[in-house]
ZADO-1210 file (C-alpha; in nm, 4 decimals, padded with zeros to 6 digits):
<atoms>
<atom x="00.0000" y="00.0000" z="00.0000" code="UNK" pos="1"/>
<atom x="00.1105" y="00.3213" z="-00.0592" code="UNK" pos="2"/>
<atom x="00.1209" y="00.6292" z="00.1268" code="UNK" pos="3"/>
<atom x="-00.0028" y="00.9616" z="-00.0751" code="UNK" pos="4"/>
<atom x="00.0189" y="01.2111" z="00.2161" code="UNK" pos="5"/>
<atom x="00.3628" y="01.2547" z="00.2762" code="UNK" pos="6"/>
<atom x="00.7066" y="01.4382" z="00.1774" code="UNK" pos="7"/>
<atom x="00.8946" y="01.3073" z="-00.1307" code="UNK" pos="8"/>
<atom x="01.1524" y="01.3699" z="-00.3355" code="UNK" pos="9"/>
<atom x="01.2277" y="01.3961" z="-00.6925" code="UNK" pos="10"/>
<atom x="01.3313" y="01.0477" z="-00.7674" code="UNK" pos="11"/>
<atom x="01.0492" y="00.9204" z="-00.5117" code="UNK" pos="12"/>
<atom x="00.7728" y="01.0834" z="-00.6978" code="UNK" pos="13"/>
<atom x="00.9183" y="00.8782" z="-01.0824" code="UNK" pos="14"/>
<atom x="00.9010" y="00.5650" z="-00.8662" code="UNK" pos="15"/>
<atom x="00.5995" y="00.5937" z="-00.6616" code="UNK" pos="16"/>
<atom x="00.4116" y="00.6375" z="-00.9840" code="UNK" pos="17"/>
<atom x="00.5229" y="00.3388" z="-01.1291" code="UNK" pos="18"/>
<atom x="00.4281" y="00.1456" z="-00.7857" code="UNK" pos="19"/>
<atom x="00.1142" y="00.3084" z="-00.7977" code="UNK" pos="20"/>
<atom x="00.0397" y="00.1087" z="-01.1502" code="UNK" pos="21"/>
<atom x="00.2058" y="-00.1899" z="-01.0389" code="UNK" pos="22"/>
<atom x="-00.0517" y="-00.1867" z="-00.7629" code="UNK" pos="23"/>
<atom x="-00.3422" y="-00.0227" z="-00.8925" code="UNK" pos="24"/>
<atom x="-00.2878" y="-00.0773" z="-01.2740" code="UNK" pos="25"/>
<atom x="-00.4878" y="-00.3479" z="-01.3393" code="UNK" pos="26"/>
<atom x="-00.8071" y="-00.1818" z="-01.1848" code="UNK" pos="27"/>
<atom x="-00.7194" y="00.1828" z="-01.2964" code="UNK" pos="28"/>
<atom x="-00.7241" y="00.0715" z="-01.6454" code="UNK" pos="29"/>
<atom x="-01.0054" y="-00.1286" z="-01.6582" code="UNK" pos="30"/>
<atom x="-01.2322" y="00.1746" z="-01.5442" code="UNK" pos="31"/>
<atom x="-01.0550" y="00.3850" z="-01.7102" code="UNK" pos="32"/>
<atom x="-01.1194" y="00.2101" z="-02.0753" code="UNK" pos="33"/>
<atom x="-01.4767" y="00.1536" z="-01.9129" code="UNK" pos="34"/>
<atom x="-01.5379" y="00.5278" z="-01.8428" code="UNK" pos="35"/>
<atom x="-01.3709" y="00.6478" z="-02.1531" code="UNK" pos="36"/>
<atom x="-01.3769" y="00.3603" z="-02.4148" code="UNK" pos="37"/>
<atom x="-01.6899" y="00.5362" z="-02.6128" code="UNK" pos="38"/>
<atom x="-01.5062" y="00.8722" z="-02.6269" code="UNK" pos="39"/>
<atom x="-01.2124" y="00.6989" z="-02.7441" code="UNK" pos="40"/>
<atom x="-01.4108" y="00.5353" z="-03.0239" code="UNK" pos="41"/>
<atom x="-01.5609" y="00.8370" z="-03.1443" code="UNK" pos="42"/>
<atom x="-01.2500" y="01.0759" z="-03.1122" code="UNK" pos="43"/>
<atom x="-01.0172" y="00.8016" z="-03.3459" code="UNK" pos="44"/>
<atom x="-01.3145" y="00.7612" z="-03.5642" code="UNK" pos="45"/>
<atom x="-01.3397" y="01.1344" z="-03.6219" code="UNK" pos="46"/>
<atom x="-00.9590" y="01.1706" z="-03.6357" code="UNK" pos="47"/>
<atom x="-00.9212" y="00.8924" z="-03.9263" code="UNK" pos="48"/>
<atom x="-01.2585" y="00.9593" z="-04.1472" code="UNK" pos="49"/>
<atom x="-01.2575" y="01.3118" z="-04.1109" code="UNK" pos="50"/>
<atom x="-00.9068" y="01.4161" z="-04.1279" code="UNK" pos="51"/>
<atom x="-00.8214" y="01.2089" z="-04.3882" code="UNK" pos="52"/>
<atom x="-01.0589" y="01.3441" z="-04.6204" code="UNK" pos="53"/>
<atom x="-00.9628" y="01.7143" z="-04.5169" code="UNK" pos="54"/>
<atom x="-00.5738" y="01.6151" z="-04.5807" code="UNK" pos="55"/>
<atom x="-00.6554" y="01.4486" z="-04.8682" code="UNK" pos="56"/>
<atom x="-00.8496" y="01.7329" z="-05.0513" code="UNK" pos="57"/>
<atom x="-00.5950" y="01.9946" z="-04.9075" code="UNK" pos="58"/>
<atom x="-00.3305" y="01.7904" z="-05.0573" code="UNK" pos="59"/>
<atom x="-00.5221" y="01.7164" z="-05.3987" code="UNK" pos="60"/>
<atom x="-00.5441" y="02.1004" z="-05.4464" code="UNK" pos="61"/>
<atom x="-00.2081" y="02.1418" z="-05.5402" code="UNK" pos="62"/>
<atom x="-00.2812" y="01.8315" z="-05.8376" code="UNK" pos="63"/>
<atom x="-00.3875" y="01.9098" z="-06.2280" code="UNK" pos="64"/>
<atom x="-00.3327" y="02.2590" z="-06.1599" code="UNK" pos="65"/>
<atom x="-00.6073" y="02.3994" z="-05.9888" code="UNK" pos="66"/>
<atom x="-00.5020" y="02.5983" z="-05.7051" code="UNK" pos="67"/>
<atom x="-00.8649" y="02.7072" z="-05.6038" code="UNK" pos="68"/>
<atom x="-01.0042" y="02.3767" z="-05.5320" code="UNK" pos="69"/>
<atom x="-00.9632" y="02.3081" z="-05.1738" code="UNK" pos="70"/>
<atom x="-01.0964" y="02.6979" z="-05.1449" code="UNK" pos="71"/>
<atom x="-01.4083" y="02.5399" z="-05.3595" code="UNK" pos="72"/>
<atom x="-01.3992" y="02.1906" z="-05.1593" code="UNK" pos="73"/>
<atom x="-01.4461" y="02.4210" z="-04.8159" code="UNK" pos="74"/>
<atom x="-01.7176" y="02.6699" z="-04.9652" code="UNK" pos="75"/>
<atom x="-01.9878" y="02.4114" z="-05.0946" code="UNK" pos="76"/>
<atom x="-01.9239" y="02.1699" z="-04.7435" code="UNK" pos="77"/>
<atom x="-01.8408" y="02.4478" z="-04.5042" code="UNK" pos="78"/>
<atom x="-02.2085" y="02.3793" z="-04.3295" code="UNK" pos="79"/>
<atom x="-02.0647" y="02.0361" z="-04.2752" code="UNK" pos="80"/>
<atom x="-01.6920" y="02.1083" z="-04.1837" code="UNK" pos="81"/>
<atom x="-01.8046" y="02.3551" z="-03.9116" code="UNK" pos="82"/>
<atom x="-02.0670" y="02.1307" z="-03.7807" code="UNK" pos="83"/>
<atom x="-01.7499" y="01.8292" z="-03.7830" code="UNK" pos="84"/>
<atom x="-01.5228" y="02.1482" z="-03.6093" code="UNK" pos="85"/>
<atom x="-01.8180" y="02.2127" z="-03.3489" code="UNK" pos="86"/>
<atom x="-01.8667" y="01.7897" z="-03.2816" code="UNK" pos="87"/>
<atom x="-01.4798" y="01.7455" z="-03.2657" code="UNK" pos="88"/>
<atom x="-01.3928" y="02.0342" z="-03.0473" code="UNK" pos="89"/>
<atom x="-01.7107" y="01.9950" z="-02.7959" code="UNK" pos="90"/>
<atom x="-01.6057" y="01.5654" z="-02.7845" code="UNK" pos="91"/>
<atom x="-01.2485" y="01.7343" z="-02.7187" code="UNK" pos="92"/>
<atom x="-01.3239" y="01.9230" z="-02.4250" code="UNK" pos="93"/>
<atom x="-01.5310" y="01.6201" z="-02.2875" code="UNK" pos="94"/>
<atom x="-01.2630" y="01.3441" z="-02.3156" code="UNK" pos="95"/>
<atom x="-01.0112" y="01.6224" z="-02.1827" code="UNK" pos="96"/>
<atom x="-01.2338" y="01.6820" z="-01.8879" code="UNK" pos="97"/>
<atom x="-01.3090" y="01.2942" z="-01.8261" code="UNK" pos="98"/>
<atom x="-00.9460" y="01.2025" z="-01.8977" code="UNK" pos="99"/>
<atom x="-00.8050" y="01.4785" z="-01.6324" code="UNK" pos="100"/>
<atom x="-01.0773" y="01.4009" z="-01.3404" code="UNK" pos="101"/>
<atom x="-01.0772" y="01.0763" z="-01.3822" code="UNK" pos="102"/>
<atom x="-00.7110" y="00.9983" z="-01.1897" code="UNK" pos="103"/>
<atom x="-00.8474" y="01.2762" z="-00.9464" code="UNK" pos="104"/>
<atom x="-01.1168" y="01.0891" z="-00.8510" code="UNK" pos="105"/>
<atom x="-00.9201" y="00.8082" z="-00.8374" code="UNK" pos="106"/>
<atom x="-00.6143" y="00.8882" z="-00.6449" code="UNK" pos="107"/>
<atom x="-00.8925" y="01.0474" z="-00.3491" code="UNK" pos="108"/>
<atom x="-01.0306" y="00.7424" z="-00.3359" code="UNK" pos="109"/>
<atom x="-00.7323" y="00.5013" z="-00.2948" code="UNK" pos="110"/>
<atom x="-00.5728" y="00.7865" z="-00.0468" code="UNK" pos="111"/>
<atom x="-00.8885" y="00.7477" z="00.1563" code="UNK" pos="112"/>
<atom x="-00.7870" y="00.3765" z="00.1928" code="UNK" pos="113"/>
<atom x="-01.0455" y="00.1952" z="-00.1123" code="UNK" pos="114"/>
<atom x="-00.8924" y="-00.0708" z="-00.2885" code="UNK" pos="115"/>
<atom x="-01.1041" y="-00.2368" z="-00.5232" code="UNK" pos="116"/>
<atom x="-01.2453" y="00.0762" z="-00.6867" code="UNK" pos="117"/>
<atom x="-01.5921" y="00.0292" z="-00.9116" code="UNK" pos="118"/>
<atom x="-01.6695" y="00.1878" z="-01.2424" code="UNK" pos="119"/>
<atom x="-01.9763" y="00.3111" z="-01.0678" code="UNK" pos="120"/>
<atom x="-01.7860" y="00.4486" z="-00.7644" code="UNK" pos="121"/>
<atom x="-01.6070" y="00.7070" z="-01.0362" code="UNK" pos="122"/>
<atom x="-01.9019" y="00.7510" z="-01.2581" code="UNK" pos="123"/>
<atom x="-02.0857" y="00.8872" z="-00.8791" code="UNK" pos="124"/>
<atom x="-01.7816" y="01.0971" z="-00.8349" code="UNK" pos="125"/>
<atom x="-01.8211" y="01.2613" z="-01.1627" code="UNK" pos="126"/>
<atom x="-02.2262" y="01.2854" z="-01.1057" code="UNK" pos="127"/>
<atom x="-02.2130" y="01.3834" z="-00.7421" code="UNK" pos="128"/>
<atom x="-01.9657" y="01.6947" z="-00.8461" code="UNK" pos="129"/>
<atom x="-02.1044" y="01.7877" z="-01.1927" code="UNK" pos="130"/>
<atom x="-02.1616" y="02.1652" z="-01.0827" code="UNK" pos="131"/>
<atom x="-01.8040" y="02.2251" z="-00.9807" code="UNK" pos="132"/>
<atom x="-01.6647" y="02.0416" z="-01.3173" code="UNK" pos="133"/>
<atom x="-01.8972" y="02.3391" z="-01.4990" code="UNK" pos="134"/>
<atom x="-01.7489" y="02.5702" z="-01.2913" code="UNK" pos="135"/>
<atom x="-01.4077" y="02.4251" z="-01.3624" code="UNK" pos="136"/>
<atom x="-01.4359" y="02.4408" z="-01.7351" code="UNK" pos="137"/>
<atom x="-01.5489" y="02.7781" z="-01.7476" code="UNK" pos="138"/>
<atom x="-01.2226" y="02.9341" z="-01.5490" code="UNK" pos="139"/>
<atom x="-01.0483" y="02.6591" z="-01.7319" code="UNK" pos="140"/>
<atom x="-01.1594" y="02.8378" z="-02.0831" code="UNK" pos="141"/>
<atom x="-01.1999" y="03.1647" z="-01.9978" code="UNK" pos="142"/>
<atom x="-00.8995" y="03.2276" z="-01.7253" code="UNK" pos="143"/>
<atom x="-00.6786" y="02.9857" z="-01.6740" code="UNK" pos="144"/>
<atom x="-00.5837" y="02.9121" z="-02.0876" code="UNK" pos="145"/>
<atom x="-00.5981" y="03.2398" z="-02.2112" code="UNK" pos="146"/>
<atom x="-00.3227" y="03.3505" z="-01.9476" code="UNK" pos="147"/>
<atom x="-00.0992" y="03.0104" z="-02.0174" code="UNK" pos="148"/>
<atom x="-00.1195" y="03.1051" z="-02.3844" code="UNK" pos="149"/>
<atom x="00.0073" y="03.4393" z="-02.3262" code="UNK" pos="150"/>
<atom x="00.2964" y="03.2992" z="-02.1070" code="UNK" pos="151"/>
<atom x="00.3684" y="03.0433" z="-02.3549" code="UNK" pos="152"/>
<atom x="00.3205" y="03.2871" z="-02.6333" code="UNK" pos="153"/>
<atom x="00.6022" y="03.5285" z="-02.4671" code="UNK" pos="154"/>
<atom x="00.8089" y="03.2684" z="-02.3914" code="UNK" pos="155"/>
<atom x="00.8378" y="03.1443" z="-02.7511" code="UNK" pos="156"/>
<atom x="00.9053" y="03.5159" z="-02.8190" code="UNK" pos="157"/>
<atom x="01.1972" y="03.5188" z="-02.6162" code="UNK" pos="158"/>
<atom x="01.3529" y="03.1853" z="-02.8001" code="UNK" pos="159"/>
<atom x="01.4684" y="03.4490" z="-03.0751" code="UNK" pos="160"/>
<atom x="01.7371" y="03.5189" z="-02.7767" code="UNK" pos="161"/>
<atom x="01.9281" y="03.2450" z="-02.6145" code="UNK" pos="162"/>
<atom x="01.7540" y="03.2686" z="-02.3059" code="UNK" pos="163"/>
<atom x="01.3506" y="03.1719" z="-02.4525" code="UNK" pos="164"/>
<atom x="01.4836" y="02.8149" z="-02.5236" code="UNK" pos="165"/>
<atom x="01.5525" y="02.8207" z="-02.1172" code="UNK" pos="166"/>
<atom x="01.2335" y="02.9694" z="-02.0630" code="UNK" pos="167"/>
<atom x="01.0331" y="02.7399" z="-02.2521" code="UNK" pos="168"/>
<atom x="01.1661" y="02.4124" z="-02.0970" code="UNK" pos="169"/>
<atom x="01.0435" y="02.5912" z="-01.7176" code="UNK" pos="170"/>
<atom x="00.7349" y="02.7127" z="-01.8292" code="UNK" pos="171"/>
<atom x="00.5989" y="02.3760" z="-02.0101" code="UNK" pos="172"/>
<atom x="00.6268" y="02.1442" z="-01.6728" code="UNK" pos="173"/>
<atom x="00.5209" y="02.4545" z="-01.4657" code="UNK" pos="174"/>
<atom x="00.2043" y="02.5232" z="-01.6150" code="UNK" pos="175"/>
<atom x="00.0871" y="02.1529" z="-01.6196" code="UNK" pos="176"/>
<atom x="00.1720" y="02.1305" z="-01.2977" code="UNK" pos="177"/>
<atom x="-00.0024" y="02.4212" z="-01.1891" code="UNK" pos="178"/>
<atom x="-00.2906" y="02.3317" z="-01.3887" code="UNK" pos="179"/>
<atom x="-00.3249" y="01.9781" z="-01.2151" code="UNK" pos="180"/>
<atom x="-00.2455" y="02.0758" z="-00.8773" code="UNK" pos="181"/>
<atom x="-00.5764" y="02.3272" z="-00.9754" code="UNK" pos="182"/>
<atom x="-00.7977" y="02.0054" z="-01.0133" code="UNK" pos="183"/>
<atom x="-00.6424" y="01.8128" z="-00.7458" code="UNK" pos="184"/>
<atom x="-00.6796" y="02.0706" z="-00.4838" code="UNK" pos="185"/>
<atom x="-01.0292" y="02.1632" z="-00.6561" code="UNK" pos="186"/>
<atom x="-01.2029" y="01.8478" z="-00.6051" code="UNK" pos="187"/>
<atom x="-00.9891" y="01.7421" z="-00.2283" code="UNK" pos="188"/>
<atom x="-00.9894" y="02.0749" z="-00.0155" code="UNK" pos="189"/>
<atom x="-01.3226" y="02.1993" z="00.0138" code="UNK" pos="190"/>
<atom x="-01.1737" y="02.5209" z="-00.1231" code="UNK" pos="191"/>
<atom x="-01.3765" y="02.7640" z="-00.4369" code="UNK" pos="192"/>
<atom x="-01.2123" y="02.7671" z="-00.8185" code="UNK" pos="193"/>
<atom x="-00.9658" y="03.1004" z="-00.7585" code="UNK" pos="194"/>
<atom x="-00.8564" y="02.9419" z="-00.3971" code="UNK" pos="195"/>
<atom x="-00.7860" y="02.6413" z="-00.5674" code="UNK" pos="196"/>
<atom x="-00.5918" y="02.7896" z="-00.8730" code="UNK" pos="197"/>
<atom x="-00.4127" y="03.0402" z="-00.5956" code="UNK" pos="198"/>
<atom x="-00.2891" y="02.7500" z="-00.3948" code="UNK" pos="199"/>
<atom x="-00.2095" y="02.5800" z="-00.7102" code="UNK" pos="200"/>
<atom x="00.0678" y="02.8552" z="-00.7929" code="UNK" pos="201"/>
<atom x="00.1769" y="02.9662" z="-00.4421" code="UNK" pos="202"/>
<atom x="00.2930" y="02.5844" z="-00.3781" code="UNK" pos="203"/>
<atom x="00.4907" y="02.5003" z="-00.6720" code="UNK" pos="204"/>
<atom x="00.7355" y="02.7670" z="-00.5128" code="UNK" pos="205"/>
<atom x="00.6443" y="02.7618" z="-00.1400" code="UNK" pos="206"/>
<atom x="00.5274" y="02.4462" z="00.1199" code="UNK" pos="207"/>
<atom x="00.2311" y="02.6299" z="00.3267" code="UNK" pos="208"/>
<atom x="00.4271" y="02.6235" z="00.6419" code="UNK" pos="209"/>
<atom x="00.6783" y="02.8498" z="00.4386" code="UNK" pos="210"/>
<atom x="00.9696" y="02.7646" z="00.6460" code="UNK" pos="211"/>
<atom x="01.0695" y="02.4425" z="00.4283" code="UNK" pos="212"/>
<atom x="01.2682" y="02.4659" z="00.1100" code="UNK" pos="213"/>
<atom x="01.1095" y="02.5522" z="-00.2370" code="UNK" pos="214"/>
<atom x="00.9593" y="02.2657" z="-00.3945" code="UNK" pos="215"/>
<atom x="00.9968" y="02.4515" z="-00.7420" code="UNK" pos="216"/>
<atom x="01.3018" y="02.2092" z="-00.8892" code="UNK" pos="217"/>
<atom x="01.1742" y="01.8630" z="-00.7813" code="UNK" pos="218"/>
<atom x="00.8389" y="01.9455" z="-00.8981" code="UNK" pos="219"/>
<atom x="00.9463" y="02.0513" z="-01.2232" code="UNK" pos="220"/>
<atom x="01.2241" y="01.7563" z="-01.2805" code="UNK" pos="221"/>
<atom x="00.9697" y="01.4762" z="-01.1926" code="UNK" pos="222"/>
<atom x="00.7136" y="01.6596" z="-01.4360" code="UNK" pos="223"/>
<atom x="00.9831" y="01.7258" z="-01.6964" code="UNK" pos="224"/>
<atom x="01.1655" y="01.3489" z="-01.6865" code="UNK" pos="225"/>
<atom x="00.7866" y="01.1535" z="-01.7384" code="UNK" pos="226"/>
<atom x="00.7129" y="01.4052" z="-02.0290" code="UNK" pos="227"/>
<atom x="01.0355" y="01.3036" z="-02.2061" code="UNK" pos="228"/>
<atom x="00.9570" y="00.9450" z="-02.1267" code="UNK" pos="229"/>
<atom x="00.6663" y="00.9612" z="-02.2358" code="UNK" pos="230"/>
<atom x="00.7531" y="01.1460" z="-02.5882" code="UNK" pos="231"/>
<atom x="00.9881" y="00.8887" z="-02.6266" code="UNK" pos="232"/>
<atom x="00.7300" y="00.6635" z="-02.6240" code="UNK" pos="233"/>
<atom x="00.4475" y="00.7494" z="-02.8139" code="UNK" pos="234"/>
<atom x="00.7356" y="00.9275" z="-03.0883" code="UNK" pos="235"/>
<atom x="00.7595" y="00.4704" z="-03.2395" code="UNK" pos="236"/>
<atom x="00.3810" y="00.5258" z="-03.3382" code="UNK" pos="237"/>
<atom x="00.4167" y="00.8868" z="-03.5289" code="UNK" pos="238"/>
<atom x="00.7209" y="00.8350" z="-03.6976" code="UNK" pos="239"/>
<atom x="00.6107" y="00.4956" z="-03.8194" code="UNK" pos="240"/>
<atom x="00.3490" y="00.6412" z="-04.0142" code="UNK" pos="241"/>
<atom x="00.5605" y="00.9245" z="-04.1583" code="UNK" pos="242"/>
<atom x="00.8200" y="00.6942" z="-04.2826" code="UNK" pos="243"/>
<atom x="00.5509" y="00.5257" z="-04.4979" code="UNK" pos="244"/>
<atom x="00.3803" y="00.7945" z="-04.6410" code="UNK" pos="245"/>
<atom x="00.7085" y="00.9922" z="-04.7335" code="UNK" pos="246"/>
<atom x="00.8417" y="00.6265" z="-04.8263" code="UNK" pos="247"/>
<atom x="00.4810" y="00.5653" z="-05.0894" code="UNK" pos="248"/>
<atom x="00.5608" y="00.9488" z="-05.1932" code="UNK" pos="249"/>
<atom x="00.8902" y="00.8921" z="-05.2982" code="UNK" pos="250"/>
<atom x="00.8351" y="00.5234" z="-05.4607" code="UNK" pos="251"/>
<atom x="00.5446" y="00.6345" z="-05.6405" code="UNK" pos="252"/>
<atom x="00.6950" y="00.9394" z="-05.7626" code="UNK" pos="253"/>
<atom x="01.0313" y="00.9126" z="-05.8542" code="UNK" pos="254"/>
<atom x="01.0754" y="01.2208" z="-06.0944" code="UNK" pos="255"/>
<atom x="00.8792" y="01.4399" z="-05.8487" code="UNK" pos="256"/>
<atom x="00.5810" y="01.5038" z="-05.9821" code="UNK" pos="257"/>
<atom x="00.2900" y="01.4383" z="-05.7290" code="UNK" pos="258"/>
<atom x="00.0237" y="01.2727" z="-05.9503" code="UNK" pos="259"/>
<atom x="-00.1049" y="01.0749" z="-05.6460" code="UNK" pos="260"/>
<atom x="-00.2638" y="01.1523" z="-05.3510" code="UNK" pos="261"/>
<atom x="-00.1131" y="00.9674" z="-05.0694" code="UNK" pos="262"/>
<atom x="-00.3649" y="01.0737" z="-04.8124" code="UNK" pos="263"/>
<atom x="-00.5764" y="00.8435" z="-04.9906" code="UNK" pos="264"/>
<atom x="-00.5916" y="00.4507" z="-05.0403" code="UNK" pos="265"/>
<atom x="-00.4646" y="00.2196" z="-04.8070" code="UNK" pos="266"/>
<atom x="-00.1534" y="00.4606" z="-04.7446" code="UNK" pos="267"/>
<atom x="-00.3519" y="00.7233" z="-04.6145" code="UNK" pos="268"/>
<atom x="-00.5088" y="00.4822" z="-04.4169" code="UNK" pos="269"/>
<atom x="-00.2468" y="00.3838" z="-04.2410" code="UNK" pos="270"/>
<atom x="-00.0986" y="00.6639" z="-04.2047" code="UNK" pos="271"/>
<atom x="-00.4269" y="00.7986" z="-03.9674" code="UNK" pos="272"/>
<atom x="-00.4903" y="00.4514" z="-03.8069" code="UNK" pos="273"/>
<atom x="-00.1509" y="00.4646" z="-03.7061" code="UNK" pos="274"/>
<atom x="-00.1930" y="00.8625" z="-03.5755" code="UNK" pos="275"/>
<atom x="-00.5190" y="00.6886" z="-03.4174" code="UNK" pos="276"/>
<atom x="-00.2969" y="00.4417" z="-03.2034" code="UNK" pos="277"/>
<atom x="-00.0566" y="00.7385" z="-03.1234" code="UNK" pos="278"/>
<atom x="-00.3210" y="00.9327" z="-03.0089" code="UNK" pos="279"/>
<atom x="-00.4160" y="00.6496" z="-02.8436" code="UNK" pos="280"/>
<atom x="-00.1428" y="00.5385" z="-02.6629" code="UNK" pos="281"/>
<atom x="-00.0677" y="00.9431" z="-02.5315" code="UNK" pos="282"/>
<atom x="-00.3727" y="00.9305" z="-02.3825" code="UNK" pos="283"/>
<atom x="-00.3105" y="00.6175" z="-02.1900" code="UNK" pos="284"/>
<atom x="00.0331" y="00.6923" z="-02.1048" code="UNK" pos="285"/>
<atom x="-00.0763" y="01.0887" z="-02.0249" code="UNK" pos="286"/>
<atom x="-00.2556" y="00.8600" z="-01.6763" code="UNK" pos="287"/>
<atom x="00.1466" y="00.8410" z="-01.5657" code="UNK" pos="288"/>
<atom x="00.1916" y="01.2715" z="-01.5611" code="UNK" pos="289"/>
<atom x="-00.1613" y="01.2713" z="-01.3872" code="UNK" pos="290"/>
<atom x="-00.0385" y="00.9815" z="-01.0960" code="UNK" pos="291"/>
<atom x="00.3258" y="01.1730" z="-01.0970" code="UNK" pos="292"/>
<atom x="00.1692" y="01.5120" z="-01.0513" code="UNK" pos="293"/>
<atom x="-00.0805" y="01.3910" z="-00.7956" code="UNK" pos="294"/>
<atom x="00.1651" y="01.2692" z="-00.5664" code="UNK" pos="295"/>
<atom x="00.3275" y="01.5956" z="-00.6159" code="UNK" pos="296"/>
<atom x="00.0083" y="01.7791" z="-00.4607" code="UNK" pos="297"/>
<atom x="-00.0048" y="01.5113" z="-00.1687" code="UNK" pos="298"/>
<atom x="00.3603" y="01.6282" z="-00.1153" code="UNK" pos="299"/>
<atom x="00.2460" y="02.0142" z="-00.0787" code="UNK" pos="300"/>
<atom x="-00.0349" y="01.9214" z="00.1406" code="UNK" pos="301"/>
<atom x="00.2195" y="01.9434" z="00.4364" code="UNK" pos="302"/>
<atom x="-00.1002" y="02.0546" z="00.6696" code="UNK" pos="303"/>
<atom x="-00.2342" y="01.7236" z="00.6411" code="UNK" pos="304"/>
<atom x="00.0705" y="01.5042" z="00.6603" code="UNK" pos="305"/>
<atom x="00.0563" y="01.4658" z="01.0424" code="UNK" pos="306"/>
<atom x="-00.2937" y="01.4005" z="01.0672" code="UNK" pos="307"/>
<atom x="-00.2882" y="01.1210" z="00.8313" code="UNK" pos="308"/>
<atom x="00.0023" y="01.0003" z="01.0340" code="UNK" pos="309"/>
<atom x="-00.1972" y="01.0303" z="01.3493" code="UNK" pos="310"/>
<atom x="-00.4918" y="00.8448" z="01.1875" code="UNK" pos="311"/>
<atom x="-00.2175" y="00.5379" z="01.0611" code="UNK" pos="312"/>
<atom x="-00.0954" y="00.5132" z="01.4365" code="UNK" pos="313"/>
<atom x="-00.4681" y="00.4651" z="01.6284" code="UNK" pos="314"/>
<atom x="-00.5282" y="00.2247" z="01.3222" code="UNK" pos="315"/>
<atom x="-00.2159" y="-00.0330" z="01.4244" code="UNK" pos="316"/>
<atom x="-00.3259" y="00.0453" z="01.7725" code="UNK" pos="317"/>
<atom x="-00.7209" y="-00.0747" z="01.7049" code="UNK" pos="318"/>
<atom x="-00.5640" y="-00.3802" z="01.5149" code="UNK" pos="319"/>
<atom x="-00.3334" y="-00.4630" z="01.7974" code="UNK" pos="320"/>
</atoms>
């Protein structure tokens, strides 16, 4: 069993989140695919059918000569490309929302001591806190985004001198982790939306006590090591496709004239089914920077640390 509310340290947090799967894994996933296996359906389905067509007539523009027809392809279908845009963005939001409270939910449950957690037991958690996920999505849209854009958006400003490259490496890690410490602390602390995303900032640079050391590097090194793991990872299923399609491009078009689409056919698609299982397989592995980041915020709740402690020793004490 493993203890969430405590203090770690950088290399504690990599491994702890790989214990937690080795523990929990088999029953995470299962409710996981359970919860989000329809979204999952739908979002690849859109991504290969509808994509593929839209890269295959941007693509086909630029054959026989007529640079006007993807402009003509969007005009007579742009009723149905905006209604696909509205469908794909709105199922979007939903799976990001599901997929980001769903190791929240979780990760309070197991920390509250359940072990063999029911598809139900989530699906209540989700129900039984509907208005604050509203609530969330709103400042999540209208507050929190807009302002990580802009920092993002300066920072990638700044790469033009030396020191934006710098910048842009602190502020990725950062801003996720402020961002999930927002949920976490959202949905365990009893505390309102701007509370939340206040605490959520303070603590990646302070413990509440105050007289500790910054937490600031070992959050961002445990954030920043999974992310390169994981891009590592999911990299084998989108350069796969890549070297196929520029592989069919150049075999089917040695004198380098472009008289075939390769976004269609059985090229094209494999090229999205195998964007599909990328997509895919992010999603899945995304579940290890939600774990890693979770026992992050355990680690900044330093208030509750002793109580749980407290709690552990009159347990052994009842069982003796």
């Amino acid at each position: 069993m493993i203890q969430f509310y405590k203090k770690r340290e950088f290399g504690t947090f990599i491994s702890d989140s790989f214990n937690f799967f080795k523990l929990y894994g088999k029953n995470y996933f299962k409710n996981y695919i359970l919860i989000n296996g329809l979204l999952f359906i739908l979002m690849v389905t859109v991504f290969i059918f509808g994509y593929q067509e839209l890269f295959s007539q941007m693509f086909g523009s630029n054959l026989g000569g007529d640079s006007y027809y993807f402009e003509r392809y969007f005009s007579d279908n742009a009723g149905m490309l905006i209604g696909v845009g509205i469908f794909t963005f709105l199922l979007l939001m939903i799976l990001a929302m599901v997929n980001y409270l769903y190791p929240v939910f979780y990760l309070k449950r197991v920390a509250q001591g359940a072990k063999d957690i029911k598809t139900d037991e989530i699906l209540g958690d989700f129900k039984k806190n509907i208005g604050k996920i509203v609530k969330l999505f709103l400042g999540m849209t209208f507050i929190v985004i807009p302002l990580a854009l802009f920092v993002v958006g300066f920072s990638y400003i700044l790469i033009f001198i030396i020191i934006g490259i710098f910048l842009v490496m602190l502020v990725y890690p950062t801003l996720f982790n402020v961002v999930t410490f927002l949920m976490y602390d959202y949905f365990n602390s009893g505390r309102g939306f701007f509370e939340s995303l206040s605490y959520s900032i303070r603590s990646q640079f302070s413990y509440p006590n105050g007289s500790e050391k910054s937490p600031y590097w070992k959050y961002w090194a445990a954030a920043f090591v999974m992310f390169i793991m994981i891009s590592i990872a999911s990299s084998i299923f989108t350069y796969v496709p890549m070297i196929f399609l520029y592989g069919s491009i150049l075999t089917s078009t040695p004198d380098g004239n472009f008289e075939q689409n390769p976004f269609t056919g059985v090229v094209g698609i494999a090229f999205f089914v195998f964007y599909g299982i990328s997509m895919l397989l992010s999603l899945f592995l995304s579940n290890l920077l939600y774990v890693n980041a979770g026992f992050m915020y355990y680690d900044s709740r330093t208030d509750l640390h002793q109580k749980v402690e407290l709690e552990e020793i009159d347990t052994i004490g009842i069982h003796e």
